[in-house]
C-alpha positions as CSV (number, residue, x, y, z in Angstrom):
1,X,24.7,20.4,85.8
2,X,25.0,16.7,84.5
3,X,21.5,17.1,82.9
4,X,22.9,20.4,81.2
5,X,25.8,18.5,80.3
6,X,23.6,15.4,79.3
7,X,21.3,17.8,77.2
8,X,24.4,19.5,75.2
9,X,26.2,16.0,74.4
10,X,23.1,14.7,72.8
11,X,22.6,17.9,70.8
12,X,26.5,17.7,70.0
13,X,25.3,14.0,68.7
14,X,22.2,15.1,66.6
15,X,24.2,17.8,65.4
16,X,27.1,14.7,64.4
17,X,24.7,12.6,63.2
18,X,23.0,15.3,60.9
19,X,26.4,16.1,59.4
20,X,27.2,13.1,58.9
21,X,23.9,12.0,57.0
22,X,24.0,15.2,54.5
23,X,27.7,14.1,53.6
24,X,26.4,10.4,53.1
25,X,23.2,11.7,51.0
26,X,25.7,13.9,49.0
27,X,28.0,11.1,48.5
28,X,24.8,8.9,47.4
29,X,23.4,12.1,44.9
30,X,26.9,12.3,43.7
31,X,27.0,8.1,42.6
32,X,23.3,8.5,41.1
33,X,24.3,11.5,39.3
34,X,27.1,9.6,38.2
35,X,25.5,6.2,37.3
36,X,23.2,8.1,35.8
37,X,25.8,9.7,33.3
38,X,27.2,6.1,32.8
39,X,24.0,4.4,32.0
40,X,23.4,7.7,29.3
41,X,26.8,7.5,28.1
42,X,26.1,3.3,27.5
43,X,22.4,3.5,26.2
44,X,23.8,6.4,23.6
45,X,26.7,4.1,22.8
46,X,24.3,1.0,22.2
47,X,22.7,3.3,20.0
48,X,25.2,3.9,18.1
49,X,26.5,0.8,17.8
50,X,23.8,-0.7,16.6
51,X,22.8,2.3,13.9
52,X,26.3,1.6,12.8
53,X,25.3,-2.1,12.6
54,X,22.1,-0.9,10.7
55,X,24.2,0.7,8.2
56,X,26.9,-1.4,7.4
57,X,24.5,-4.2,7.1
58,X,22.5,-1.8,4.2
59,X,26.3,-1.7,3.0
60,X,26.4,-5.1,2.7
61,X,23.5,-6.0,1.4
62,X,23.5,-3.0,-1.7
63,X,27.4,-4.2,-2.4
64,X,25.8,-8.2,-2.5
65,X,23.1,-7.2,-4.7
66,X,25.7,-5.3,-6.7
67,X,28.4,-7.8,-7.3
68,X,25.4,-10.9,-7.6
69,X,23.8,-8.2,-10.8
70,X,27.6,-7.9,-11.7
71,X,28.2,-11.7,-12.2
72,X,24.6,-12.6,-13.6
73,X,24.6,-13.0,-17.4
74,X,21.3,-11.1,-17.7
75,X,20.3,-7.8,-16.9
76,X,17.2,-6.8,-15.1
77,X,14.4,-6.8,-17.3
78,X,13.0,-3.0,-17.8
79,X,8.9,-2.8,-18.5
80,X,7.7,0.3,-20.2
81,X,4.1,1.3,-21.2
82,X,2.3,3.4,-23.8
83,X,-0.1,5.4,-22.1
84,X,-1.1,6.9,-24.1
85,X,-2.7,4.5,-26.6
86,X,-5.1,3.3,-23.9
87,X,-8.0,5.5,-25.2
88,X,-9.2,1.7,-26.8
89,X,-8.4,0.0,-24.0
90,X,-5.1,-1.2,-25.8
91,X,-1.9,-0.7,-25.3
92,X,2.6,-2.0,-26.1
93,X,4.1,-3.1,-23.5
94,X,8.5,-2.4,-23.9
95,X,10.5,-5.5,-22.2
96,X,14.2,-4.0,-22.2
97,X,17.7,-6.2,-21.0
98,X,20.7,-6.5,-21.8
99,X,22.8,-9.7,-22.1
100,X,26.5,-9.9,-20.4
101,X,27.6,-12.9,-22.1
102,X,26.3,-12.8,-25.6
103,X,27.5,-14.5,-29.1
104,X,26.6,-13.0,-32.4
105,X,25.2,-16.3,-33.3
106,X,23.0,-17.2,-30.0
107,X,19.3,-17.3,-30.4
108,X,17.6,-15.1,-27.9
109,X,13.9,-15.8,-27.0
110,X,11.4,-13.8,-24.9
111,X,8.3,-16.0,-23.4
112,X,5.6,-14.0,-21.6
113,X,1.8,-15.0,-21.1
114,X,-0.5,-12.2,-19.9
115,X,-3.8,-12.7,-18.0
116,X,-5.4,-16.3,-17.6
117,X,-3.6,-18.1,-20.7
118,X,-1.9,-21.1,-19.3
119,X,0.7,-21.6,-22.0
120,X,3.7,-18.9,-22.8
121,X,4.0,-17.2,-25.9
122,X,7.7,-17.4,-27.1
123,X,8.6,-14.7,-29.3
124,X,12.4,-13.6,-31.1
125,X,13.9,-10.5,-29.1
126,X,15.4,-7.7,-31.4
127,X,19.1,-6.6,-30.6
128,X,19.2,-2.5,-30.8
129,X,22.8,-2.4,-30.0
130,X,25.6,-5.3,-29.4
131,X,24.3,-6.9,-26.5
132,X,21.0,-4.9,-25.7
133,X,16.9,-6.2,-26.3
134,X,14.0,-5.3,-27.0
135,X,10.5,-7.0,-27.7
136,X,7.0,-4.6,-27.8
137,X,3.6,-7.1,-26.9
138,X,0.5,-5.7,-27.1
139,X,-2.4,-5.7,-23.9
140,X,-5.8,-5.7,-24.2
141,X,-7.5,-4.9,-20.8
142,X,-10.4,-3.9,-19.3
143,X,-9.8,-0.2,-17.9
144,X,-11.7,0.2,-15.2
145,X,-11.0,2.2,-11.7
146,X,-9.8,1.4,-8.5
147,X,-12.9,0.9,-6.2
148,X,-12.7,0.5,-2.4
149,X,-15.6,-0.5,0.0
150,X,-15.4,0.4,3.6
151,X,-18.3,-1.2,5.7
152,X,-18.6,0.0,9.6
153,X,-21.6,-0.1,11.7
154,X,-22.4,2.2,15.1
155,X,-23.6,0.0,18.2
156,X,-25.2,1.0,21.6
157,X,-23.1,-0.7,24.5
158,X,-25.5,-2.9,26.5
159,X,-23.7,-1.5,30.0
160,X,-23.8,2.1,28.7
161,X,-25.6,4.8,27.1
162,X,-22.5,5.3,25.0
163,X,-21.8,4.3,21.2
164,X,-19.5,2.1,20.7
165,X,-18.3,1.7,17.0
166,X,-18.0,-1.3,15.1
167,X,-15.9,-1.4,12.0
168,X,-15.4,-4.0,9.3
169,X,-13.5,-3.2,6.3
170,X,-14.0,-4.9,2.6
171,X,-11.1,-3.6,0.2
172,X,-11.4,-4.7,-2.9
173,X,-9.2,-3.4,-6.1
174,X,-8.0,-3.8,-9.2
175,X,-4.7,-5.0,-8.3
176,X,-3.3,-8.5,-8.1
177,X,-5.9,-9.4,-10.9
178,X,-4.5,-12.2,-12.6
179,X,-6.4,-10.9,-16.2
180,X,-3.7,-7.6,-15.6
181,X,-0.8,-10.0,-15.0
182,X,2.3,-10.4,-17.4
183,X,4.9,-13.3,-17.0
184,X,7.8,-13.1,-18.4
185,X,11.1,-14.7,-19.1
186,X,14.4,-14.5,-21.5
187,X,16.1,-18.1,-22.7
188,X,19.2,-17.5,-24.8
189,X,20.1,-20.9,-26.9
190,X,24.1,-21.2,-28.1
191,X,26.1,-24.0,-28.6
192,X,23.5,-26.5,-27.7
193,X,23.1,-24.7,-24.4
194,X,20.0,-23.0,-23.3
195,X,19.8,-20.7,-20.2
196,X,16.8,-19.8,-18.6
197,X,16.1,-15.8,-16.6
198,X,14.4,-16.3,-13.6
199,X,10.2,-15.7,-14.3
200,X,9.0,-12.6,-13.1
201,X,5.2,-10.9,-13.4
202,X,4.1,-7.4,-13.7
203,X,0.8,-6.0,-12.9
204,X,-1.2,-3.7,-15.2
205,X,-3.7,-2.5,-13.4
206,X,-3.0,0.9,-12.4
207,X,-3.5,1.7,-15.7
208,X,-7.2,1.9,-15.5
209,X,-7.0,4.0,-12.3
210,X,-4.6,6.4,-14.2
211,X,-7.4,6.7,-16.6
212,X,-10.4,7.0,-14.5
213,X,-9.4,7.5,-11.2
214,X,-10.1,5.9,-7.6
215,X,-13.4,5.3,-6.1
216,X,-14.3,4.8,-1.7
217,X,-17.2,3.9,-1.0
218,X,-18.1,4.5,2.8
219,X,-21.3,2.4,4.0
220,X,-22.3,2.9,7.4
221,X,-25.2,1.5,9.4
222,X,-26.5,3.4,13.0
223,X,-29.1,2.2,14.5
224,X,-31.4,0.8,11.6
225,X,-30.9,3.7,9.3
226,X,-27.8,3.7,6.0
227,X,-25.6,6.3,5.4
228,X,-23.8,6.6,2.0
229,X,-20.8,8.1,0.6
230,X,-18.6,8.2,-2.3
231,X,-15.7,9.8,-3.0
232,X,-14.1,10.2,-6.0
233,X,-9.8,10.8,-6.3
234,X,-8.7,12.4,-9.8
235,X,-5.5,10.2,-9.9
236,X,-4.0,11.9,-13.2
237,X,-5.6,14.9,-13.2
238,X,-7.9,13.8,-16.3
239,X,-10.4,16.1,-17.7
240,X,-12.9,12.9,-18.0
241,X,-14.6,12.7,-14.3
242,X,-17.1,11.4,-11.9
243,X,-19.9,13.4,-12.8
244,X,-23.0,11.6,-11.2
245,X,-23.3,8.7,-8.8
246,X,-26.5,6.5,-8.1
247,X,-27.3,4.0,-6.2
248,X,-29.7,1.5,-6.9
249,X,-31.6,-0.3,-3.6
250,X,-32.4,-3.7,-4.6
251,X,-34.6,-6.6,-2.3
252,X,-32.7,-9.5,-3.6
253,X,-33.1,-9.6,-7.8
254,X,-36.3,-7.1,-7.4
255,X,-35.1,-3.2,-8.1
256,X,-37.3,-1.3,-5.5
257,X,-35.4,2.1,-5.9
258,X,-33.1,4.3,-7.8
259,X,-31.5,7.8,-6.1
260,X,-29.0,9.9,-7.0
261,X,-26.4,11.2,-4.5
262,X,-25.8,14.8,-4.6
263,X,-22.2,16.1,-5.4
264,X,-21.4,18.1,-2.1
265,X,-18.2,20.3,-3.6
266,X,-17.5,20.8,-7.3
267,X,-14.5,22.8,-6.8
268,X,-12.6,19.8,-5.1
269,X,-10.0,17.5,-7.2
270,X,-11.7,14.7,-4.9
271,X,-15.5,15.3,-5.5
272,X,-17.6,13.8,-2.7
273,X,-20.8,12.5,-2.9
274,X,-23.4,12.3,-0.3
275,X,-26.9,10.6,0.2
276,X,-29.3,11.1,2.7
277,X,-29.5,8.2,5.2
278,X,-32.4,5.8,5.1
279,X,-33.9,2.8,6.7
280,X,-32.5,-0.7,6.3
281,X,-34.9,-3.4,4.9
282,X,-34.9,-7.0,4.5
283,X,-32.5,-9.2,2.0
284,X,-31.0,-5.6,1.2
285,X,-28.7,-5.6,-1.7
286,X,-27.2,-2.1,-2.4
287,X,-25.4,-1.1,-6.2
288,X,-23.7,1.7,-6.4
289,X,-23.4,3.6,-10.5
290,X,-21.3,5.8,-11.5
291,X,-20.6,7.6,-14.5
292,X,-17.6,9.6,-15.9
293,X,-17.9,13.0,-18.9
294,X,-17.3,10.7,-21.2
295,X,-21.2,8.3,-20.5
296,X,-18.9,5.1,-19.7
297,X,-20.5,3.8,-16.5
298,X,-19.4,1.3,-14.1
299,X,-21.4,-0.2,-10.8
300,X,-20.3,-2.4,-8.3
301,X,-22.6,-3.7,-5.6
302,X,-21.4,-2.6,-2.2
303,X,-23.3,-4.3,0.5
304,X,-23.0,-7.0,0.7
305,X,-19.5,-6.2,0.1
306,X,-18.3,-8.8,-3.1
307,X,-14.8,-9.3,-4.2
308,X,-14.8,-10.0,-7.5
């Protein structure tokens, strides 16, 4: 009878105990769920907060640059260009400001030098209305397109049987050329004083890839062998294109070959060109040709890769 007795209190205890550790587990879910909601509720919060942050500090920033344009004398200087006298490689350049404080009788200069000239040219501005400028200066440039050069090479991993892919990128571009570069400035003289605009510079260059486009040029070396291809991006949508692309294989100064790379899709706006591959060799020096409807042509060597 005790062991009955014995065998029914501990049961009774399990059965306790097992109650008892649902309710605590329960409670526990119930604080996790909870914390849970909190830490949500906070991290959302923190979010917001600091979006809110975000935006009134754009706020502040746009209302600063607002009332700083508000109380300077000058205007921003406006550039505007004539594209389309560029068929000579020639084209005005429009400066446009206005002046905030101006008196009838102030002289008001504009000083610019474009390309590699190491003095400024000062020139009169003309008043269109009261208080608004205007000069026109004329830029000679060599048109030219943007040309990129990517150069990547394919490598066998000593520890596997895998390729592993080496790749080195040359860029270079038109842009940031100092011979496309315009710096300017407005002095005003009155009263025996002269103020000064802060200098500023403009680049030119995109007007030659407006003109003829953008050129990549994709060299890639696997294994001892070259693989070639150019691609050609209609920026403007001109009628005068890429129509053929060469390359020309020289062994330093010494032309060993000349091939032509085969257009693979006329119908695309981006025509790509593609050569077969072909063994490297020895003090290799690689030029790629190009020429547009028009006959003008323009090479660039592309291995090794040479920013000019």
């Amino acid at each position: 009878m005790e062991k009955e007795r014995s065998i029914k209190g501990f049961r009774l205890f399990i059965l306790i105990a097992l109650a008892v550790s649902m309710v605590i587990n329960v409670m526990v879910i119930s604080k996790i769920t909870s914390m849970e909601e909190d830490i949500r509720f906070l991290t959302d919060n923190q979010s917001m907060i600091s979006n809110n942050v975000n935006s009134q500090s754009d706020v502040i920033r746009q209302e600063l640059e607002h009332f700083i344009e508000e109380q300077s004398w000058i205007s921003p200087i406006t550039m505007e260009t004539n594209e389309k006298q560029l068929a000579n490689g020639s084209t005005d350049v429009t400066f446009s400001w206005q002046l905030k404080e101006f008196h009838q009788d102030a002289k008001v200069m504009f000083h610019y030098k474009y390309g590699e000239a190491n003095e400024f040219t000062e020139i009169s501005a003309n008043e269109e209305e009261t208080g608004m400028f205007q000069v026109q200066i004329p830029v000679e440039m060599d048109l030219k397109p943007e040309w990129k050069v990517s150069i990547s090479e394919s490598k066998v991993s000593s520890h596997s049987s895998s390729q592993v892919e080496v790749s080195g990128q040359t860029t270079e571009s038109v842009k940031n050329e100092p011979e496309n570069q315009i710096n300017y400035f407005v002095s005003v003289f009155h009263d025996g004083v002269i103020k000064q605009s802060e200098q500023q510079s403009e680049h030119v260059d995109y007007l030659g890839a407006n003109k003829y486009g953008s050129l990549h040029t994709d060299v890639h070396f696997n294994e001892g062998k070259v693989r070639l291809h150019v691609y050609y991006h209609n920026i403007a949508n001109q009628e005068n294109i890429v129509e053929e692309v060469n390359l020309l294989k020289y062994q330093n100064d010494t032309l060993m070959e000349e091939e032509q790379l085969t257009l693979q899709d006329e119908g695309m706006r981006d025509r790509p060109f593609d050569l077969e591959p072909f063994e490297q060799y020895d003090n290799m020096r690689l030029v790629m040709e190009v020429e547009y409807t028009d006959g003008t042509v323009f090479d660039k060597q592309v291995y090794p890769n040479e920013v000019e």
